[in-house]
Structure formats: C-alpha cells, structure tokens
FIKOLZA-1660 file (N, C-alpha, C; in steps of 0.1 Angstrom, whole numbers, plus 5000, padded with zeros to 4 digits):
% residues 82
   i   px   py   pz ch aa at
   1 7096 2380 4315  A  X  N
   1 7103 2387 4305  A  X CA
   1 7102 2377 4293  A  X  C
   2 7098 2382 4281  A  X  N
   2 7093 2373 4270  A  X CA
   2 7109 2378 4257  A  X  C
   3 7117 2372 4250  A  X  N
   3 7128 2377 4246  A  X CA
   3 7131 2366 4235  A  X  C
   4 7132 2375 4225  A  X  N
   4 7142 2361 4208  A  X CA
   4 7149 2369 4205  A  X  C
   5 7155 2364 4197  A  X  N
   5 7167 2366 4188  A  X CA
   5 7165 2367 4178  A  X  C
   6 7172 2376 4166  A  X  N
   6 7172 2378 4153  A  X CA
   6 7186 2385 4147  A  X  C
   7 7183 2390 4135  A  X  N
   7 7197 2396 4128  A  X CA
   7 7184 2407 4118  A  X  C
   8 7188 2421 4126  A  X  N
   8 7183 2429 4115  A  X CA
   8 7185 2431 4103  A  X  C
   9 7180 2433 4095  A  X  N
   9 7181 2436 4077  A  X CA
   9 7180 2448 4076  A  X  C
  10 7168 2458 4077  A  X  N
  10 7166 2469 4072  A  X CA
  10 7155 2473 4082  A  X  C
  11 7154 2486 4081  A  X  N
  11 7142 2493 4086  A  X CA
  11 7131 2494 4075  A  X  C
  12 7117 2494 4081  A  X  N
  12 7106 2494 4074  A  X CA
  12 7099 2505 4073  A  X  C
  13 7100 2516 4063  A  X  N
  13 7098 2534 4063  A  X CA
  13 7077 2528 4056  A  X  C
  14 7072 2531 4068  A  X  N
  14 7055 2529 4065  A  X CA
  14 7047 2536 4079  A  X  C
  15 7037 2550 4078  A  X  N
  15 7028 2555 4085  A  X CA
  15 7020 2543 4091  A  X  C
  16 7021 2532 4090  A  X  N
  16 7009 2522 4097  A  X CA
  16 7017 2515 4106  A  X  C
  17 7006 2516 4119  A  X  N
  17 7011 2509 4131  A  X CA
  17 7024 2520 4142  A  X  C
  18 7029 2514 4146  A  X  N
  18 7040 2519 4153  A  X CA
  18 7051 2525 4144  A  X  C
  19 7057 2537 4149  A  X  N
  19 7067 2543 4138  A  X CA
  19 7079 2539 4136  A  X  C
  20 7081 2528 4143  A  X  N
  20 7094 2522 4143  A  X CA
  20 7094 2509 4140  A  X  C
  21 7098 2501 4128  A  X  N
  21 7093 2490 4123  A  X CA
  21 7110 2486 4115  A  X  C
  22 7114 2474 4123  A  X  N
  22 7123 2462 4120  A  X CA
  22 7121 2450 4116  A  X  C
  23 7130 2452 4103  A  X  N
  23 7125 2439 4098  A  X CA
  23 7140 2430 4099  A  X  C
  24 7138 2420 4104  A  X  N
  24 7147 2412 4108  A  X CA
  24 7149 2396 4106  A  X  C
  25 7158 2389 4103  A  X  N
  25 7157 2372 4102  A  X CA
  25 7157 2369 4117  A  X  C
  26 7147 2359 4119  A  X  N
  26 7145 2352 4128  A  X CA
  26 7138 2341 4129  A  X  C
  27 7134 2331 4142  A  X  N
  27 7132 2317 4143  A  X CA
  27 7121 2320 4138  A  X  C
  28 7112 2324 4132  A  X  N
  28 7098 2332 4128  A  X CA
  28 7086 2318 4130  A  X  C
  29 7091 2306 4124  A  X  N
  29 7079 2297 4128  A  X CA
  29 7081 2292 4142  A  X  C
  30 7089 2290 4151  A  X  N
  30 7090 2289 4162  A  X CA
  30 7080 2301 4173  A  X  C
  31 7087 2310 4168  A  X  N
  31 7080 2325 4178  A  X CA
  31 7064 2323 4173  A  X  C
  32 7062 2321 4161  A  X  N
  32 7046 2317 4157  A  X CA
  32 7042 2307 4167  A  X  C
  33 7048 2297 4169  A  X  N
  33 7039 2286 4178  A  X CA
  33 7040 2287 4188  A  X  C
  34 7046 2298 4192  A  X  N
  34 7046 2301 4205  A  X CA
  34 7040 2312 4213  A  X  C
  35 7037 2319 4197  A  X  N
  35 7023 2338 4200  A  X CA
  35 7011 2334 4209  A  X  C
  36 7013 2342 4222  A  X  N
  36 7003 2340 4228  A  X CA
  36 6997 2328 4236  A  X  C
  37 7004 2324 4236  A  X  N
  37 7004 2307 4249  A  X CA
  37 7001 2315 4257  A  X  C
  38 6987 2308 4266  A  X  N
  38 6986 2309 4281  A  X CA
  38 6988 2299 4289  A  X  C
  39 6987 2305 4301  A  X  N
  39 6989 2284 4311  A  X CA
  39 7004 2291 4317  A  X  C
  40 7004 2283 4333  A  X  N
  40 7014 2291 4339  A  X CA
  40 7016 2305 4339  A  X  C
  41 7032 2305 4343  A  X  N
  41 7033 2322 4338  A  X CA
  41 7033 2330 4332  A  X  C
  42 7033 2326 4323  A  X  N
  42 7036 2335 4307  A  X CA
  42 7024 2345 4304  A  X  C
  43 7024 2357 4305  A  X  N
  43 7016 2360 4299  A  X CA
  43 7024 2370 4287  A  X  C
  44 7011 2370 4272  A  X  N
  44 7018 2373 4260  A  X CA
  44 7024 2388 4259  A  X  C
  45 7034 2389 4252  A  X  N
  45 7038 2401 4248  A  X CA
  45 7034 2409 4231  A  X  C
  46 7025 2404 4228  A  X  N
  46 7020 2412 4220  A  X CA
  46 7025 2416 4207  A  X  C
  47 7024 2426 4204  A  X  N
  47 7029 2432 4191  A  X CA
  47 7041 2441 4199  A  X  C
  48 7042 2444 4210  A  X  N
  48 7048 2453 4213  A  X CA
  48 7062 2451 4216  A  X  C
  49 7070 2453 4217  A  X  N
  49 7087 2449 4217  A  X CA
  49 7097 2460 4218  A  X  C
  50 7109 2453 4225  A  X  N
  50 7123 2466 4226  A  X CA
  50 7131 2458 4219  A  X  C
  51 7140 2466 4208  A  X  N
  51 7150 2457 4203  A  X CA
  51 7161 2465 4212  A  X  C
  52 7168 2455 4216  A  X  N
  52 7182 2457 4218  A  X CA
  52 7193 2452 4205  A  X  C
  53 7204 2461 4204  A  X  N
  53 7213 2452 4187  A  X CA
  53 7219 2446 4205  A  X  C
  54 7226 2442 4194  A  X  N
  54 7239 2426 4198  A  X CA
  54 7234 2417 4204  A  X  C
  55 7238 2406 4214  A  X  N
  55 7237 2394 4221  A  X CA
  55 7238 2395 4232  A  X  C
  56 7226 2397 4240  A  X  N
  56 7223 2405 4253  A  X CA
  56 7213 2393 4261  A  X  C
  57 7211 2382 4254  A  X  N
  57 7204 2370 4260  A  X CA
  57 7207 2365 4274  A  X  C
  58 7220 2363 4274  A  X  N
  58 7223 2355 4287  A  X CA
  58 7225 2366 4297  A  X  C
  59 7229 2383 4295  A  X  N
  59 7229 2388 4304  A  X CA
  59 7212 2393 4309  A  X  C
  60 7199 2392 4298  A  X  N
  60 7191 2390 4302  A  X CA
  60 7186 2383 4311  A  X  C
  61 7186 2372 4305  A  X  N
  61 7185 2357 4315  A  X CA
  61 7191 2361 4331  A  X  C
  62 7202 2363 4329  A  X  N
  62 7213 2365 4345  A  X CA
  62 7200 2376 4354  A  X  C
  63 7196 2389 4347  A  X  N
  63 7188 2400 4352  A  X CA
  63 7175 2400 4356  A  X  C
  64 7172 2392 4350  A  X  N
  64 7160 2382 4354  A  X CA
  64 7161 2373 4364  A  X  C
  65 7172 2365 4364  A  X  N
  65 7172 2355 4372  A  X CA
  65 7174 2363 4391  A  X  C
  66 7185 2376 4388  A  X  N
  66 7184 2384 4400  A  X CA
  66 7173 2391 4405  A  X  C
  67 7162 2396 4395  A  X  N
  67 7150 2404 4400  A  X CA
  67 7140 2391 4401  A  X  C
  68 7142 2378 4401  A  X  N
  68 7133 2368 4407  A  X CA
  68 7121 2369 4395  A  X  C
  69 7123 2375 4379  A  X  N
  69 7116 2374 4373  A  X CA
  69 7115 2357 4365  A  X  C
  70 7108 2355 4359  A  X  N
  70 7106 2344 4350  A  X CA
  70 7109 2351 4338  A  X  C
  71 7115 2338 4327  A  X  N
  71 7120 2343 4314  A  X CA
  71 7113 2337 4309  A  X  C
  72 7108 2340 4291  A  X  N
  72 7104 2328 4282  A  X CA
  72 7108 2334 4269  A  X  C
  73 7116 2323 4263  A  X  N
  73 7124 2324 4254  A  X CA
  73 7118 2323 4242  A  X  C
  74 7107 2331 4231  A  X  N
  74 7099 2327 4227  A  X CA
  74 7102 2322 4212  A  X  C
  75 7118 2319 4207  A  X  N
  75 7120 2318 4196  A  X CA
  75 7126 2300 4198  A  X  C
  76 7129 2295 4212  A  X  N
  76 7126 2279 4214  A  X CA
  76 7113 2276 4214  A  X  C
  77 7117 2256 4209  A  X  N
  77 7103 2253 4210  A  X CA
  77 7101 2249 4228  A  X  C
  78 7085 2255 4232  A  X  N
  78 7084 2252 4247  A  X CA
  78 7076 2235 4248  A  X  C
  79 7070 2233 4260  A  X  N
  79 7063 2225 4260  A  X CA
  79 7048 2228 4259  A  X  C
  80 7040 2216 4255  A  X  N
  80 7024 2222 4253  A  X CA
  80 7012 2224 4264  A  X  C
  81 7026 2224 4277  A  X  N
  81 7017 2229 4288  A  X CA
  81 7015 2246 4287  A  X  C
  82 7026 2250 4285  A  X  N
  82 7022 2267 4282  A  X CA
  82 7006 2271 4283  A  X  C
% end
C-alpha cells in the first residue's frame, strides 16, 4: 500500500487525463524523490490514486499491518536501497 498526505485546495475542472483531478498542498519534493523507486517491495503506484479526506494514516497503517500487507509512506524520506 503506497499512501501521503496532503490538504486539498480546490478541484481542477479540465477534459485531460482522468476526470477527477485534486489539487492539493503536499510533501511534493519528497513524494518526487521517491516516484517510482524499485528494489524490495515496493512496487510504484503511478498516476493513479484514492483520496480519502481526513487523517486515515495510522488506521491505514493498522489495516495493512492486519492483512500482512507492506506500507510505503511515499511523502517520507526512505532509504536509497528502495
């Protein structure tokens, strides 16, 4: 499960790409250095995304940790084994 955090601003009204487009403050250069790392488990999540609103991280984390999934937090910085 690949998951960050942000604070929505506005919706983005544009025919290109996916029809549902959020524009939001977030770790933005962090999640950059971290688009697409291979190595270990991780494999990338793409353009593609679910936003959940509120602060649903740590029950994330918990839900994952019960379905024996792996997390990666992509708005920390990782290590450059990724």
């Amino acid at each position: 499960m690949v998951v960050h955090g942000g604070r929505s601003v506005c919706n983005i009204d544009s025919e290109d790409g996916c029809r549902t487009k959020l524009a939001a403050e977030a770790r933005v250069e962090t999640i950059f250095s971290n688009w697409n790392k291979f190595g270990g488990w991780i494999a990338p999540a793409h353009w593609h995304r679910v936003v959940v609103y509120g602060d649903w991280r740590k029950h994330l984390k918990d839900l994952a940790r019960l379905l024996r999934m792996d997390i990666f937090e992509e708005d920390y910085a990782c290590s450059s084994s990724l």
